[in-house]
C-alpha positions as CSV (number, residue, x, y, z in Angstrom):
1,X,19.2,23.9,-27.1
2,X,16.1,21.9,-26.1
3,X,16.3,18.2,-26.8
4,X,14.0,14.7,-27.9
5,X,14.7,11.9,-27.4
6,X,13.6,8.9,-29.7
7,X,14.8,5.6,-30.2
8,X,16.3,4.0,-33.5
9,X,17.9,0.5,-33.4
10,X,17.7,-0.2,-30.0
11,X,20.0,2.9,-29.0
12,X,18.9,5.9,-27.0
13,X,19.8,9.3,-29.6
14,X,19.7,12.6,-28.7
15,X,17.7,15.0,-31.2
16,X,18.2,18.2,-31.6
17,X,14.8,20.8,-32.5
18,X,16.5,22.9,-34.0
19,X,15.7,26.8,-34.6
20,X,18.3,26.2,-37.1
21,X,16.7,23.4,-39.3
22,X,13.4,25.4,-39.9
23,X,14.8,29.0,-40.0
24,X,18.0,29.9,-37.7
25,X,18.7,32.9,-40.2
26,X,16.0,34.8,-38.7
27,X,18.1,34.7,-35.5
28,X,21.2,37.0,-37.2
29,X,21.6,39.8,-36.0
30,X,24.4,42.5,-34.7
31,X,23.5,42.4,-31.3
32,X,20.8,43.9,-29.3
33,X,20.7,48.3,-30.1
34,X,19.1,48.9,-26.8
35,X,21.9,47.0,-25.3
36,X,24.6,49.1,-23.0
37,X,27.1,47.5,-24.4
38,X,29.6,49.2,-27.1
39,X,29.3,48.0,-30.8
40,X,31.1,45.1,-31.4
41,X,35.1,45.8,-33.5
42,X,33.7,42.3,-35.3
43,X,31.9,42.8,-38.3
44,X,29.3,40.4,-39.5
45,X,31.3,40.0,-42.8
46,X,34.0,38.9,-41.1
47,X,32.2,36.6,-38.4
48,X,31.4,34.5,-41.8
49,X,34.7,33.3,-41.8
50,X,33.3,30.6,-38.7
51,X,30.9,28.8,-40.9
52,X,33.6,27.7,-43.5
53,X,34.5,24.9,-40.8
54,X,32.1,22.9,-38.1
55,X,33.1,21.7,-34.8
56,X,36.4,19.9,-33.9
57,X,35.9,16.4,-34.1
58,X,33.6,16.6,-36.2
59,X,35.2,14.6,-38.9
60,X,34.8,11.5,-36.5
61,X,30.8,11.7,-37.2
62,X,28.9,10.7,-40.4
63,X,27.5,14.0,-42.0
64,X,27.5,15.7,-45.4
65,X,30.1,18.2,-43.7
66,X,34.3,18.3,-44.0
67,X,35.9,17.9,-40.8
68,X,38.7,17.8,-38.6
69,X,38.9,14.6,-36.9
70,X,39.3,14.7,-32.8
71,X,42.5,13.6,-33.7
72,X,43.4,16.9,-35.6
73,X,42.2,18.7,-32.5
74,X,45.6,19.6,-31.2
75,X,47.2,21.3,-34.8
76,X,43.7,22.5,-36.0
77,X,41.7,23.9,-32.9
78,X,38.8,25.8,-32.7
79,X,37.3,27.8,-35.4
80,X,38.0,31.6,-34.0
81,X,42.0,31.7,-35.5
82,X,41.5,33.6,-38.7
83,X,42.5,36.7,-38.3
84,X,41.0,40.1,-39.9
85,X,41.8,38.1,-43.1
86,X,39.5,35.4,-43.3
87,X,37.0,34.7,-45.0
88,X,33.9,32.3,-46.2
89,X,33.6,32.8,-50.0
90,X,30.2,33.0,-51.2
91,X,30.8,30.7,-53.9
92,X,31.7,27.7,-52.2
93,X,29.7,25.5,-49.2
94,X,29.7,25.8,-45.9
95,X,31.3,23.4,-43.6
96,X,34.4,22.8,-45.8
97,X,32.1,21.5,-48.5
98,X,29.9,18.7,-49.5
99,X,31.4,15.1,-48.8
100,X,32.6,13.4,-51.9
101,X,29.8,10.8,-51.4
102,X,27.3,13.1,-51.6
103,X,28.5,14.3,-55.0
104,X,29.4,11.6,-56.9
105,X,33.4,11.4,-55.9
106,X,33.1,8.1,-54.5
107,X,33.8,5.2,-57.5
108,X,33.0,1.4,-56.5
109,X,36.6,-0.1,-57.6
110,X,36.5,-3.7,-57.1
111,X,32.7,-4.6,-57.3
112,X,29.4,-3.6,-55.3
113,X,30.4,-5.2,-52.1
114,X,29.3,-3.6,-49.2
115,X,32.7,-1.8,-47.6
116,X,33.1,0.0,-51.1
117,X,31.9,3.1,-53.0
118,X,29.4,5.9,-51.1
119,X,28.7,5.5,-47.8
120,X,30.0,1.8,-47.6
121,X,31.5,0.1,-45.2
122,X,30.8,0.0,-41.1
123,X,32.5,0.5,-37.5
124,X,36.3,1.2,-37.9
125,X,36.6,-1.6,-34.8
126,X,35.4,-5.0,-34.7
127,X,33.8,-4.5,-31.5
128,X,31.3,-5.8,-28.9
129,X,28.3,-7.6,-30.3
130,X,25.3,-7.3,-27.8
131,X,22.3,-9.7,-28.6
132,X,19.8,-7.8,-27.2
133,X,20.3,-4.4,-28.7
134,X,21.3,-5.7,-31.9
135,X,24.3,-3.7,-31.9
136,X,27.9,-3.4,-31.8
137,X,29.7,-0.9,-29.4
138,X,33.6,0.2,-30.4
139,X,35.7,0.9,-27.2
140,X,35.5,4.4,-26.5
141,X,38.7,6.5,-27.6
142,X,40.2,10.0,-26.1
143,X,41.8,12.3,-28.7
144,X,43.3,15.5,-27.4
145,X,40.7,15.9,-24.8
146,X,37.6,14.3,-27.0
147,X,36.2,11.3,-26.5
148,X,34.6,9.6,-29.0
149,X,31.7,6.9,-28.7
150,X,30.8,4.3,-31.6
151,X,27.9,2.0,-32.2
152,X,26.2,0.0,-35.1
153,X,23.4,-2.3,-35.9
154,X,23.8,-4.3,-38.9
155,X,21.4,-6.1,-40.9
156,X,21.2,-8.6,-43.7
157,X,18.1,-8.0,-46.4
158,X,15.5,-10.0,-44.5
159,X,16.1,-7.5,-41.5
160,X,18.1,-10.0,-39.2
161,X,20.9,-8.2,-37.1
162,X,24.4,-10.1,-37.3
163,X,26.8,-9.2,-35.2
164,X,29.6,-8.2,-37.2
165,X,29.5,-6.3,-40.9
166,X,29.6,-8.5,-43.9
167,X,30.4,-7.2,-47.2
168,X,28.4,-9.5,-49.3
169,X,25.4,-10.2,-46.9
170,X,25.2,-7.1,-45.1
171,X,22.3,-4.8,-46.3
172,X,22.1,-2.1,-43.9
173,X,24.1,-0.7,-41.5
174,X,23.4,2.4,-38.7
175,X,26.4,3.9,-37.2
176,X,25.6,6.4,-34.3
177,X,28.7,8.5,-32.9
178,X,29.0,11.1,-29.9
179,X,32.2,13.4,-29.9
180,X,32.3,15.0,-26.8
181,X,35.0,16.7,-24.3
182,X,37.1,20.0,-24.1
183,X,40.4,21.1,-26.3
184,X,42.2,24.1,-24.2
185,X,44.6,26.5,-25.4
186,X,47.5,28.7,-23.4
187,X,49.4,30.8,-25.9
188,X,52.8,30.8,-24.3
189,X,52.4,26.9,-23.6
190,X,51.0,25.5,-26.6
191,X,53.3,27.6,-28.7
192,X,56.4,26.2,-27.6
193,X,55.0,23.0,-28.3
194,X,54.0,23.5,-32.3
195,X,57.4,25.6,-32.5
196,X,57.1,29.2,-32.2
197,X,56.0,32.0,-33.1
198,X,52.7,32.6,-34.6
199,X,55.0,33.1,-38.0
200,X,53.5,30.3,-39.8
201,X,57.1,29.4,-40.0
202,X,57.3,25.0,-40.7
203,X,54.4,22.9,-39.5
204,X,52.5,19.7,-40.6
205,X,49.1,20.2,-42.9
206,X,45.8,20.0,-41.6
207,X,42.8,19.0,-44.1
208,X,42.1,21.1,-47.1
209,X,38.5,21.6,-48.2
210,X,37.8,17.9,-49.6
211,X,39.4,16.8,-46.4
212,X,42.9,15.6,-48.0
213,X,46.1,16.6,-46.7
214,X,47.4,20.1,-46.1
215,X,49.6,22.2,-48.1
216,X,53.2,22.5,-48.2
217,X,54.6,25.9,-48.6
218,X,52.0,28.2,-49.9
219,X,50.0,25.3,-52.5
220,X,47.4,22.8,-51.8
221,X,50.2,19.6,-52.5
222,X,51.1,17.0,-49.6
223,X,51.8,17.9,-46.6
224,X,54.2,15.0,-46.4
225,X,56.3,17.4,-49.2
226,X,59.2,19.5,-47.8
227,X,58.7,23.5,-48.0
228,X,61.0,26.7,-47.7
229,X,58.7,28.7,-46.0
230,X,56.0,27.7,-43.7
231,X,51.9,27.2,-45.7
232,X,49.0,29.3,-45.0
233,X,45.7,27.6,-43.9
234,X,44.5,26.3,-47.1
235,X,41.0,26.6,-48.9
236,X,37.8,26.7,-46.9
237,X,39.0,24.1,-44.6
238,X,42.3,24.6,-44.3
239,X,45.7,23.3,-43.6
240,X,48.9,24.2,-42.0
241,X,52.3,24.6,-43.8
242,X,54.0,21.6,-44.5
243,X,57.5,21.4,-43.1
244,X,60.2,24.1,-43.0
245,X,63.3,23.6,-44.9
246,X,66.6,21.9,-43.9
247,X,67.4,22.6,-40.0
248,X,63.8,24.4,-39.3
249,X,61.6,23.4,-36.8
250,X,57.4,22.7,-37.1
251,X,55.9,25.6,-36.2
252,X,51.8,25.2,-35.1
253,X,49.4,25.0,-38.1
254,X,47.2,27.7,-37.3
255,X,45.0,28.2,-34.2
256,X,41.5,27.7,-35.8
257,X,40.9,26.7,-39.0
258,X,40.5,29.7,-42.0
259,X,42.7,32.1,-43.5
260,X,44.5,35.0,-42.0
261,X,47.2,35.5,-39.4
262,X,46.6,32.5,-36.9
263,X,46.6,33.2,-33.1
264,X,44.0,35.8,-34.2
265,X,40.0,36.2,-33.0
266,X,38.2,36.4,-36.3
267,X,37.6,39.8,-37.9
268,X,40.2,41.6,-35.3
269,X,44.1,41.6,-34.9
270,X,43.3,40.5,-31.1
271,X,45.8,38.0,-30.2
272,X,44.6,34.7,-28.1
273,X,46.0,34.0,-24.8
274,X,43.9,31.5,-23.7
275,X,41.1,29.8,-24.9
276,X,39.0,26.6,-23.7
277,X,36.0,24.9,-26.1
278,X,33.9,22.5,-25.0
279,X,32.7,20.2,-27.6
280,X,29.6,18.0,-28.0
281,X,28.2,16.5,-31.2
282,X,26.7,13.5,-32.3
283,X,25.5,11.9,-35.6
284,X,23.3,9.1,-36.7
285,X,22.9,7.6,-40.3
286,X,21.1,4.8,-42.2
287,X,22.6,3.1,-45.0
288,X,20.9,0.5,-46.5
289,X,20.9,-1.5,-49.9
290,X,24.8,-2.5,-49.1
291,X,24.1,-6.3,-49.7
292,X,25.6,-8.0,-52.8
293,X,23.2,-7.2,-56.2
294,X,21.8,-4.0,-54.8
295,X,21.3,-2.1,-57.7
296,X,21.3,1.4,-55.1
297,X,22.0,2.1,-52.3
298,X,19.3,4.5,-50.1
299,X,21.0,7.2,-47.4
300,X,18.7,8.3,-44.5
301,X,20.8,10.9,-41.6
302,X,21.6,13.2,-38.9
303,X,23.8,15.3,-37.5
304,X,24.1,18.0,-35.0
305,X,27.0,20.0,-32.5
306,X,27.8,22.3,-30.1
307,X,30.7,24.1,-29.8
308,X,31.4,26.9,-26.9
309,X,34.7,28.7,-26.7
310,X,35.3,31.3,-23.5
311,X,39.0,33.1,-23.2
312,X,41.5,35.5,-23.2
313,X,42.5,37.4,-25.8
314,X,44.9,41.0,-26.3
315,X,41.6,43.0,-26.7
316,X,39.7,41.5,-23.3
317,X,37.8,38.4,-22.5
318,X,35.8,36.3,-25.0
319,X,33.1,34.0,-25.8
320,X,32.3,32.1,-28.8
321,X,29.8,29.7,-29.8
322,X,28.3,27.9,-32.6
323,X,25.5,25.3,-33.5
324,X,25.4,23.0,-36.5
325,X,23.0,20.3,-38.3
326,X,22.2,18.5,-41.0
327,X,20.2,16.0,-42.3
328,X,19.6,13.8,-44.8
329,X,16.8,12.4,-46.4
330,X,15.5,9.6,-49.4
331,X,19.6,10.2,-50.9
332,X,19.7,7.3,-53.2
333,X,22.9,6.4,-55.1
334,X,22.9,4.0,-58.0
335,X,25.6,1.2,-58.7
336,X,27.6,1.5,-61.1
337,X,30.9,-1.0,-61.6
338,X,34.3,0.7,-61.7
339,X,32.8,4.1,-61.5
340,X,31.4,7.0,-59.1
341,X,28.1,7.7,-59.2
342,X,26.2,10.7,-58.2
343,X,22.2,10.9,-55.7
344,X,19.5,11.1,-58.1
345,X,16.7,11.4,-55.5
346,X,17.2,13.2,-51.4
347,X,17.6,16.1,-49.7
348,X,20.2,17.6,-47.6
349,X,19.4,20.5,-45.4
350,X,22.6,22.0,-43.7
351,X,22.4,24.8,-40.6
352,X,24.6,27.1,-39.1
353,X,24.9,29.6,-36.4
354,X,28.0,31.1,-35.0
355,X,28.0,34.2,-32.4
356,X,31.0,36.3,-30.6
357,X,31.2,38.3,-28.2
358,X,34.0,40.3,-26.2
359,X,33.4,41.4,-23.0
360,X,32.0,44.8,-22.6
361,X,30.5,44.4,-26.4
362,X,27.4,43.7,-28.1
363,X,26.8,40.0,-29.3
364,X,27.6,39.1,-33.2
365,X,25.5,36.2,-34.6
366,X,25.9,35.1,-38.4
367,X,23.8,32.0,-39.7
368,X,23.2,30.2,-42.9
369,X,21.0,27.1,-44.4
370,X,21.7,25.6,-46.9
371,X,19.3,22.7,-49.0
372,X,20.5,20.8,-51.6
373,X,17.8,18.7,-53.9
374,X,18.5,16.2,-56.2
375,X,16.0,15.2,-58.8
376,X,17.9,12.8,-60.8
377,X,19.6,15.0,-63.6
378,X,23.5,15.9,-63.6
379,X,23.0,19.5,-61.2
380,X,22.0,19.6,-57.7
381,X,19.4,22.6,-56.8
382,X,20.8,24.4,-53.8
383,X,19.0,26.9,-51.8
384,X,20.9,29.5,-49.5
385,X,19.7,31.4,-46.8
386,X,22.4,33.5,-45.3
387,X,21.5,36.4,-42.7
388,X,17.6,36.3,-43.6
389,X,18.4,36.7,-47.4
390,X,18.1,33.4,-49.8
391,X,19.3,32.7,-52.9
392,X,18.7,29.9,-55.9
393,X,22.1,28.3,-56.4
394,X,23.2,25.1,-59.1
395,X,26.0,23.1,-58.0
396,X,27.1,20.2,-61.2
397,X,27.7,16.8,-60.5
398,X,30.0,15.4,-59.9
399,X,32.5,18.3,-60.5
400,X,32.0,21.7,-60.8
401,X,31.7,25.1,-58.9
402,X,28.8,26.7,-56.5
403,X,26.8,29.2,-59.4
404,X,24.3,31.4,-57.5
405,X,21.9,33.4,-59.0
């Protein structure tokens, strides 16, 4: 990826130009024909399956994606589990979905105040204030081989930085977060470690596709709830079965997040041995009319990550990657007491790109875009472009399904 650098709030970020944002579908393909190489056993179809989650850890960032927290990194993994039965429904969103805030599934209980409703609040850390950058730095935390990095600048409406958030005089906040590291996998170790085998027996949930918990036995409930038999992943984003019954044991959520036997390369019955994916995201966003009678509040954003997996698996060596991005622009939400409102102006544009490749094979790329328009009425226009053919989608606010024409 080739990278600019440009400065917002005093902080150094790292931009992406992505191929993705202005047309990564051209890039799909099945690999190259002239190429030596055998056709890939991975079908594109089935390759689809990797763009129903994003990058691990990257529910640590602020995007319009779903997903799994560095913390999560251990029971959730990378996204190649699956099996030859996963899939990416074409009626729902990529990425595990749109965020609540971004469709009107965010209510401001309690008042306006800053720290409630959409895309309120700041830093989950009180942190280090530093007067001459204007902004305040969270100590750095490792989850499972991820490190995670945290800043902010706040602001009160006449553009002064203070040094901690305040929920009534606080107007706008940036938050700017890098998820970077390496989550490794060996079959035989981490197996005996999530209980054993790959029999979906037990297990604790991981996120379902609105990022609550996981299911317990084969539904979408808590996690927390006891269950005879072990869950599959659940929904787009999935989760892991919830516990086993009386004298079991937790058995690993699933390698990867989709549906499908887990310990499994997408699209193939290939068992994993061993599997290493090196992370690195990061994600910047504006929030600003957060101060005390704001009448809306005005969402400006980025996001962007990397993900590379190479491994071992029953069928040969392996290698795995995939981009994402998104960003937001002129998303305004208005206030509304006691209840969630929906943007009525803005743009999100959403890119994906996932490849695989097993050694001796040809190279199989997927990608998708996807832009969602509001323009003030109860439906949001969406846009697809998956494998260099687009469609004209609605999606209703707040609730309601992904219709595609």
């Amino acid at each position: 990826m080739t990278h600019h650098r440009t400065t917002h709030h005093g902080t150094t970020h790292h931009f992406t130009r992505l191929a993705l944002l202005v047309g990564a579908t051209a890039l799909a393909g099945c690999g190259d024909p002239t190429s030596s190489s055998s056709a890939s056993t991975v079908s594109r179809a089935a390759l689809l399956a990797s763009l129903a989650s994003v990058p691990v850890g990257y529910g640590d960032l602020t995007s319009s994606y779903v997903g799994t927290p560095a913390a999560g990194a251990g029971d959730d993994g990378v996204w190649v589990g699956g099996g030859r039965d996963a899939r990416f429904g074409g009626g729902a969103l990529m990425g595990g979905g749109l965020q609540d805030a971004f469709v009107g599934g965010v209510g401001f209980e309690g008042g306006h105040h800053g720290h409630r409703g959409p895309f309120g609040g700041g830093l989950p850390c009180a942190g280090t204030f530093d007067a001459a950058t204007g902004r305040v730095t969270c100590a750095t935390e490792t989850r499972n081989g991820l490190t995670i990095a945290r800043t902010a600048a706040y602001a009160d409406a006449a553009g002064q930085a203070q040094s901690a958030f305040d929920s009534l005089t606080t107007n706008s906040v940036n938050l700017h977060t890098e998820v970077t590291g390496t989550v490794s996998f060996t079959r035989g170790a981490d197996s005996s470690v999530y209980g054993g085998p790959w029999d979906g027996e037990g297990g604790h949930g991981g996120p379902d596709d609105h990022g609550h918990g996981g299911p317990d036995s084969t539904s979408g409930t808590s996690a927390h709830h006891a269950g005879g038999q072990g869950g599959v992943p659940d929904s787009a984003n999935g989760g892991g079965g919830g516990p086993d019954g009386p004298g079991g044991h937790h058995g690993h959520g699933g390698w990867g997040v989709g549906r499908g036997d887990v310990g499994r390369l997408l699209g193939d019955t290939s068992t994993i041995l061993t599997a290493s994916t090196t992370v690195n995201s990061v994600s910047d966003r504006t929030v600003s009319g957060l101060a005390e009678g704001s009448t809306q509040r005005t969402v400006e954003g980025m996001s962007e990550g990397e993900e590379s997996t190479t491994g071992t698996s029953s069928s040969g060596e392996f290698t795995a990657t995939r981009a994402v991005a998104d960003t937001t622009r002129g998303l305004v939400i208005p206030l509304q007491n006691d209840a969630a409102t929906y943007p009525t102006a803005g743009t999100v544009i959403r890119v994906m790109q996932a490849s695989l490749t097993y050694a001796g094979q040809q190279t199989v790329t997927v990608s998708r875009r996807e832009v969602v328009t509001y323009d003030g009425s109860a439906t949001a226009q969406v846009t697809i472009t998956e494998n260099g053919e687009t469609r004209s989608c609605t999606r209703p606010l707040p609730r309601g399904e992904l219709s595609c024409q």
